[in-house]
C-alpha positions in Angstrom: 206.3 97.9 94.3 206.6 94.4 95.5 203.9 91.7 95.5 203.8 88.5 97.3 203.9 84.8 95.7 200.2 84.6 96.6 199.2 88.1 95.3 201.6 87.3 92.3 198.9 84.2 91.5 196.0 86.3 92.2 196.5 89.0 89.5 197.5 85.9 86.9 194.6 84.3 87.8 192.4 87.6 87.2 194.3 87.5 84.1 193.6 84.5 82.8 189.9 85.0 83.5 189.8 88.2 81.7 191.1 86.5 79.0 187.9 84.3 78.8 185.7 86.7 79.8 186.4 89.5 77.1 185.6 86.4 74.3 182.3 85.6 75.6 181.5 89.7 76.0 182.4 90.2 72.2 181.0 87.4 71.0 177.5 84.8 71.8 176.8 83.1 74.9 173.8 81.5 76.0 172.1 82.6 79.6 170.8 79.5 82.7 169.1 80.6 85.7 170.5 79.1 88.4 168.1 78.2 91.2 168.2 81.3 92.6 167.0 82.7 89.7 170.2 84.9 89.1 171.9 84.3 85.4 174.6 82.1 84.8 176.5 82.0 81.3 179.3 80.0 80.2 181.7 82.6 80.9 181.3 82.3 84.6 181.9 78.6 84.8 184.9 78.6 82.6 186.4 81.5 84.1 186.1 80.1 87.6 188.1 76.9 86.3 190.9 79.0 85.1 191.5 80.9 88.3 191.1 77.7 90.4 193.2 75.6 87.9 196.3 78.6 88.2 196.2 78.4 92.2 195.7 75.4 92.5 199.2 74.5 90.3 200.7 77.1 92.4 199.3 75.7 95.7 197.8 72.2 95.8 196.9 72.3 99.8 194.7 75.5 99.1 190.9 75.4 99.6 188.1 77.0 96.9 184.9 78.8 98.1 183.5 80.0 94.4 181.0 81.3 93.3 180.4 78.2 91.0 182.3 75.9 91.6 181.2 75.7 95.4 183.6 74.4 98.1 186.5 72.4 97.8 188.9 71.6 100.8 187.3 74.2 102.3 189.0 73.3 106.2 192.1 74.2 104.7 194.3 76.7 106.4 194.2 79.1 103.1 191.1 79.0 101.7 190.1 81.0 97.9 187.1 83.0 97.7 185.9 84.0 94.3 183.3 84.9 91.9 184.2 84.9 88.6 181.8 87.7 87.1 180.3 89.8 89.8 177.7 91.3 88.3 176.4 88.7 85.7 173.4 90.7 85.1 175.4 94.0 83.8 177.8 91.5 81.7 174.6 89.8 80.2 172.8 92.9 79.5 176.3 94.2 77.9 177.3 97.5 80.3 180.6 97.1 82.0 179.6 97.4 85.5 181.1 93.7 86.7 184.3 92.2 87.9 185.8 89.4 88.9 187.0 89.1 92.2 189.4 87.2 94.4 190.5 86.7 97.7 191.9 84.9 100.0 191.3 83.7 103.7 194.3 82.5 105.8 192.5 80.9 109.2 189.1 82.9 108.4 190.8 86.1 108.0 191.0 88.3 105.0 194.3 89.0 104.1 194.1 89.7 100.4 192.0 91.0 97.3 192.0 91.2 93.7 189.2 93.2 92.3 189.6 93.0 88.1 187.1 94.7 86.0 188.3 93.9 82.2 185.6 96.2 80.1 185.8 99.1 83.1 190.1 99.0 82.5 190.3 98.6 86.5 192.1 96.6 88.5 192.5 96.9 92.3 194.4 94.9 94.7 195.9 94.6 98.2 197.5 92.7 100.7 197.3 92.8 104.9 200.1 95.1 105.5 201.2 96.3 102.1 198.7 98.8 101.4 195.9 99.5 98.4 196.9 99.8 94.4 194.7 100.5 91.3 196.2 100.0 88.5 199.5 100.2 89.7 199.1 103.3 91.6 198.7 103.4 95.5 195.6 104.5 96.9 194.0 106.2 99.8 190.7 106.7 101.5 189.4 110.6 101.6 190.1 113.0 104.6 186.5 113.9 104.6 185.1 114.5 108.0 181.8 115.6 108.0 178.6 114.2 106.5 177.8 117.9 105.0 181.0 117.1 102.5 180.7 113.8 101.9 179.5 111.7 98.9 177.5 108.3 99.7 177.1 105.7 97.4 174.5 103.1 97.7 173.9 99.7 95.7 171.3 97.0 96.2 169.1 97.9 98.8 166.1 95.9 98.4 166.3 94.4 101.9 167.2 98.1 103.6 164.1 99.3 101.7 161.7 97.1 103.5 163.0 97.6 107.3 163.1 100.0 109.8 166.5 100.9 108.4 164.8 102.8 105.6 164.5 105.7 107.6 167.8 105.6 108.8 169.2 105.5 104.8 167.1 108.4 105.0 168.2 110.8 107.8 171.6 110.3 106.1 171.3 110.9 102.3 169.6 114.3 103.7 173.3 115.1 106.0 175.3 114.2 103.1 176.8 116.7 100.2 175.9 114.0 97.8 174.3 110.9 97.3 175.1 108.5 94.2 174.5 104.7 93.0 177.4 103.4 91.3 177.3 99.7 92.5 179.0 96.8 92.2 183.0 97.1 92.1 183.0 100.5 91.0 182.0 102.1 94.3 184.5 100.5 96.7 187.1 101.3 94.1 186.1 105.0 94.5 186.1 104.8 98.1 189.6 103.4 98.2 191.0 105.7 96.3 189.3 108.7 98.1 186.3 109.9 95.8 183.7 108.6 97.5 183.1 108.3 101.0 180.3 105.8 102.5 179.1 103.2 100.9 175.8 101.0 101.8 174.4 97.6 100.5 172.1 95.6 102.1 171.5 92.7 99.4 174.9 91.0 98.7 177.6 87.9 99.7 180.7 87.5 100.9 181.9 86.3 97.6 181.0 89.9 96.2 182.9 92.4 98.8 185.5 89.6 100.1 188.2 91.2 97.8 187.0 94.5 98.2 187.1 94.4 102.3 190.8 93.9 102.0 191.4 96.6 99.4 189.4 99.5 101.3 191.2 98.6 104.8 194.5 98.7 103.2 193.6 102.1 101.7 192.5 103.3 105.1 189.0 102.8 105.7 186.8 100.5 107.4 184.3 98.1 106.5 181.6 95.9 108.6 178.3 94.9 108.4 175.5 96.7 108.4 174.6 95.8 112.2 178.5 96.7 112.9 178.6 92.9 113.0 182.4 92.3 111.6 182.5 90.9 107.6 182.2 87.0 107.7 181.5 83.9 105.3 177.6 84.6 106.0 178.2 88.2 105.5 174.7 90.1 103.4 174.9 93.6 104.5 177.7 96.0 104.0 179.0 99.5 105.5 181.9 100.7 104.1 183.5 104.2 104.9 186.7 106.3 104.8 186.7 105.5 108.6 186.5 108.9 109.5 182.5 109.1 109.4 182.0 105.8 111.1 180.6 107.0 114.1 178.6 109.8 112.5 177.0 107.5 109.6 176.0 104.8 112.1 174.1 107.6 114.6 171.9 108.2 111.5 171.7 104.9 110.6 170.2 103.6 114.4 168.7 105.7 116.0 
């Protein structure tokens, strides 16, 4: 297996911040609110600077969208998007259900993701054209065809819950085999490697799935918004599948 330059610096930025990240999990940390009102520790700041401090060494014309740090050259041709700890509340509360994750944008297009979660022993990663790895191993979206055999997974769905797409969620967890919550990271990891099958989030950013977009398309399956609306910078909604149940997930989903 052969990895780019770029995808090279990724993983050893993911690294780096793993390194950081396991210290403050092990050890005492104190927890902000942001304004927001989502938690902030110190483990999110300093990991950000590492990963931002190794691509930037690596490649100084480089813009930064973070999940901290904010923007930084951010009209440059390659732009890095990443959150440091996705899923602060899990790593505050001490379960192992976050990740950090990293991608990167070459003239507003995804073209690769690093999805690292240290306490879970996962890491997922691909690049446009190069296909899907976890942990070293390639990996493919399910042949699943039909609803009655497939296993959904949904996540934050706070916003879902209070529209008219409620009964849509609805009609479909009844023509599915299965319905599950594993959230954050772990369920698009599952879908890329062909476990899962549909995945649905309604409450989220870019910063949270830009990684993971790029890792389920290069294992095979398709991701938008939950309108159909293709994945952008504004992005809040996600609809991720194996591809083959696209058509029949969305009938249940609009009408």
């Amino acid at each position: 297996m052969t990895t780019s330059p770029m995808l090279d610096t990724a993983i050893a930025a993911a690294r780096a911040a793993e390194a950081i990240i396991r210290r403050y999990y092990e050890g005492e940390f104190a927890v902000q609110l942001k304004a927001d009102q989502t938690p902030v520790t110190a483990a999110d700041v300093e990991s950000e600077e590492a990963i931002r401090l190794i691509i930037r060494e690596r490649f100084p014309d480089h813009g930064f969208y973070g999940e901290e740090g904010g923007m930084e050259n951010a009209d440059a041709e390659w732009v890095w998007l990443i959150d440091p700890i996705d899923g602060t509340k899990s790593f505050v509360r001490r379960y192992p259900f976050f990740s950090t994750q990293i991608a990167l944008m070459h003239e507003g297009e995804l073209v690769l993701g690093v999805s690292n979660a240290p306490l879970f022993g996962e890491m997922a990663w691909a690049e446009r054209g190069h296909g899907a790895f976890l942990n070293g191993e390639r990996i493919q979206v399910s042949d699943i065809s039909l609803l009655e055999a497939a296993t959904l997974s949904v996540g934050n769905i706070k916003t879902l819950a209070a529209s008219h797409g409620w009964a849509g969620l609805g009609r479909l967890v009844q023509a599915v085999n299965r319905t599950r919550g594993y959230g954050d990271f772990y369920h698009y990891h599952l879908l890329a490697a062909g476990k899962i099958d549909v995945v649905i989030e309604s409450d989220l950013n870019i910063l949270d799935i830009a990684a993971l977009t790029v890792i389920i398309r290069e294992a095979g399956g398709d991701v938008t918004q939950l309108d159909g609306n293709p994945v952008d910078l504004k992005t809040s909604s996600l609809l991720a599948t194996n591809g083959r149940l696209r058509h029949a997930v969305n009938e249940l989903l609009q009408s």
